[in-house]
N, C-alpha and C positions, 0 to 999 in steps of 0.2 A: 504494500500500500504506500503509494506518493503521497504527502500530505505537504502542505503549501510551508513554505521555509517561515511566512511569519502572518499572524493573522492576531491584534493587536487584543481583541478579547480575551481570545487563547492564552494568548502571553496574560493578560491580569489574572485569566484562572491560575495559572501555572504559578505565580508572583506570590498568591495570597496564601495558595493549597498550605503550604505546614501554618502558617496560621489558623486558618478555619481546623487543621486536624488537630492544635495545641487548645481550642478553645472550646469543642463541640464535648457534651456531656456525658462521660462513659458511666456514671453508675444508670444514665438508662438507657444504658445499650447493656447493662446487666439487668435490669428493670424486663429488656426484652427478651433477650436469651431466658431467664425463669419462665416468661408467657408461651416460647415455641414449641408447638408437638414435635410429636417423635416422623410425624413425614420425611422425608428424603425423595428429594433435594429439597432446600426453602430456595421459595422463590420469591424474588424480591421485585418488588416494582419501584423504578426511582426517576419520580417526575422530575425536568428541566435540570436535564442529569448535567446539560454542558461534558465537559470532558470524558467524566467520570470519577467526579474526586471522591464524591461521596461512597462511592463503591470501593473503589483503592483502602478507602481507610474503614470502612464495616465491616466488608468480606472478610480481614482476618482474625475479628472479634466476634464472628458466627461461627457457629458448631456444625463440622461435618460439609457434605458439598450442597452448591448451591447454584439456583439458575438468576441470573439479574437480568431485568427488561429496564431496557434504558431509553427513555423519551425526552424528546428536544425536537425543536423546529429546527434547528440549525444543522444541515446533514453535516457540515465540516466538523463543529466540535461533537457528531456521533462518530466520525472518521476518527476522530483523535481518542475515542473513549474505548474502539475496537482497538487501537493499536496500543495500550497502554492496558491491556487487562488487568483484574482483582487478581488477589490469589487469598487463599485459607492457611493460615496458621498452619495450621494439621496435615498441609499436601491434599487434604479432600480437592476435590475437581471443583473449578469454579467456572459456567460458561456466560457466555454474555450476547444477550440479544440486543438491538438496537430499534427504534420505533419512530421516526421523522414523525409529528405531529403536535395538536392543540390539544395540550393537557387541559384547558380549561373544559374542553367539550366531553370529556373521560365521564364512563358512567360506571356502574357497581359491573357491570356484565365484562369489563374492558378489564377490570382489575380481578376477574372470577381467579378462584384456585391460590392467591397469591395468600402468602404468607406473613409479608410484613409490604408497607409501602412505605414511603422515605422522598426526603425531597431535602436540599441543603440551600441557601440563599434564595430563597424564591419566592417565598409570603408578598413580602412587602414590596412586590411589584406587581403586586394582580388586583383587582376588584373588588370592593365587597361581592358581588354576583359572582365573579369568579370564586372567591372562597367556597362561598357556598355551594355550588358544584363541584367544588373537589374537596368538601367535608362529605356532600351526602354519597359520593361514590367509595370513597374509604369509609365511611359507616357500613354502606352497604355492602363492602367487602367483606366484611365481618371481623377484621386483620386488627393488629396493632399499626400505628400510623407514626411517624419517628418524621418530625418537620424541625429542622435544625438550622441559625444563626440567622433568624428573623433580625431583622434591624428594628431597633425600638426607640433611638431619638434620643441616647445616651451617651453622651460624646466631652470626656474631659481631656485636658491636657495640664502639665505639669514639664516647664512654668507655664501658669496662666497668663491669659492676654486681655486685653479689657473688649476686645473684639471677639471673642470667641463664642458669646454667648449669642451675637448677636448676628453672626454666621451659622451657628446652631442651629436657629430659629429659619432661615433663609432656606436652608439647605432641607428640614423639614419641611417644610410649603410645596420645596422642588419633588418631595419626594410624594407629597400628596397632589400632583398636579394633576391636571386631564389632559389626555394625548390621544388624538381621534376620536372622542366624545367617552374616554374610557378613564374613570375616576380611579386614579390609584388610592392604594392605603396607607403603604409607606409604614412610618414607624407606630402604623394602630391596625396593623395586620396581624400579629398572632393575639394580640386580646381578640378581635375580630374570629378568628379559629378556633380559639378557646370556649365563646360563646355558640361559633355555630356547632361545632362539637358538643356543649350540652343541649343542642333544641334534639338532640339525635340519640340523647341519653346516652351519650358516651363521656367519661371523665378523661380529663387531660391533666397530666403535671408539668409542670413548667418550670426550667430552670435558668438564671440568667449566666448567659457564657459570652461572656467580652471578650474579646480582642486586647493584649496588653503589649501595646507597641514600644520598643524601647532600641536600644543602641546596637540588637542584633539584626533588629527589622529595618535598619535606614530604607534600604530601599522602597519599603512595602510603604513603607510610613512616608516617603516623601509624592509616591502613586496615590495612596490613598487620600492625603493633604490636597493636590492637586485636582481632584477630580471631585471635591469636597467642596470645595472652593469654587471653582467652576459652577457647578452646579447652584450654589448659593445666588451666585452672581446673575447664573442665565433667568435665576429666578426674581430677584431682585438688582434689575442694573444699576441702582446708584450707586450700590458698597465697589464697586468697581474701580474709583478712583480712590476712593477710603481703604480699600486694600492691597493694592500696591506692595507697600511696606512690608502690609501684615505677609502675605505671602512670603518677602525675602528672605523675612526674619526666621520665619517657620520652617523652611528649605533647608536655610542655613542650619538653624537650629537640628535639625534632622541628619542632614550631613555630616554635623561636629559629633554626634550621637550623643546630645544635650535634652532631647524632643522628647518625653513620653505619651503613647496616649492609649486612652482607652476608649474601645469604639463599642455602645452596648450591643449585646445579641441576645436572643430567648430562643431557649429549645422545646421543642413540646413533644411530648408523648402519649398519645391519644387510644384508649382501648387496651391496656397493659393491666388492668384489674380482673 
């Protein structure tokens, strides 16, 4: 398999991945392993899989072999998810199916037989409508449901800027905007989950799992700053000339590995009772 020498999302996934796998919650990925039957293979369903990270990093904390179905609209980042396969702890056999498609239109029939379903960064870019569509198909799965490093609007740095709060808030708004007449949720998407998960009588536990960016992650930390920013900005053009500065300083600061930050996440685990 040829895959394109550089393709600039790829690259972010690839930038972030040991972050998201140093932050994501493993007592409930024990939480899940206690709730699996004894079937063989599990099969795993993992909506807006992008690469495949979240697979790389479960597969070897599930028991025994396992079949993963991986959906995304993006056929290249499913190119990239076929060529980087999971493997199992144990040597059990792991294979991996691939599924170009709108996870939002996914119903209880699409997810039949599966075992567990799973999704990693992806809440807070869909709908309220869309949640609700892909809580009532993982209800109707009958499966445990594991939705992992929801962005939730939690965002410090140390040292503090007297800007930051109010890029915070800019950058929220971006993330709740409407794009094609299609209202995102941004950082009130897994409360959003959590709620439609109980109109379904299913309980959800929820853990908060930050992001703790410091003087190993320059790089991630000066990506994530930038696109952070950005976005605040496309949301509110004023702070544009008001932040200038802010930017340098914050680059810099990240570069000398002076920067920390902590960017909030929530993990949920839905149907594990």
């Amino acid at each position: 398999m040829t895959l394109p020498a550089t393709d600039p999302f790829a690259d972010w996934l690839a930038l972030r991945e040991p972050a998201d796998a140093a932050a994501r919650a493993e007592d409930l990925v024990e939480r899940v392993r206690a709730r699996l039957g004894p079937d063989r293979p599990l099969v795993v369903h993992d909506l807006g899989s992008g690469t495949g990270s979240m697979a790389r990093w479960l597969a070897p904390r599930l028991p025994g072999p396992q079949r993963w179905v991986l959906y995304d609209r993006d056929p290249g980042l499913l190119d990239r998810a076929r060529a980087r396969p999971p493997v199992a702890a144990d040597g059990s056999p792991v294979t991996v199916e691939t599924r170009q498609t709108d996870i939002t239109r996914l119903t209880a029939a699409d997810l039949s037989g599966a075992g567990l379903v799973t999704a990693s960064a992806l809440l807070d870019m869909l709908t309220g409508e869309e949640v609700e569509r892909i809580v009532a198909a993982c209800a109707g799965a009958g499966c445990p449901t594991l939705f992992v490093l929801s962005v939730v609007g939690r965002v410090t740095f140390d040292p503090a800027d007297p800007l930051d709060a109010e890029v915070a808030a800019a950058f929220d708004d971006h993330q709740r905007r409407t794009v094609d007449g299609r209202t995102l949720l941004g950082p009130d998407a897994a409360a959003a989950t959590v709620a439609a998960f109980a109109r379904h009588g299913v309980p959800t536990e929820v853990r908060s799992t930050p992001w703790r960016l410091g003087p190993a992650q320059t790089a991630l930390t000066a990506a994530w700053f930038t696109g952070w920013l950005e976005a605040a900005v496309e949301q509110r053009p004023e702070l544009a000339d008001r932040t200038t500065g802010y930017a340098l300083r914050r680059l810099a600061q990240a570069a000398d590995g002076e920067l920390t930050v902590t960017v909030g996440h929530d993990d949920l685990l839905a149907g594990a009772e």
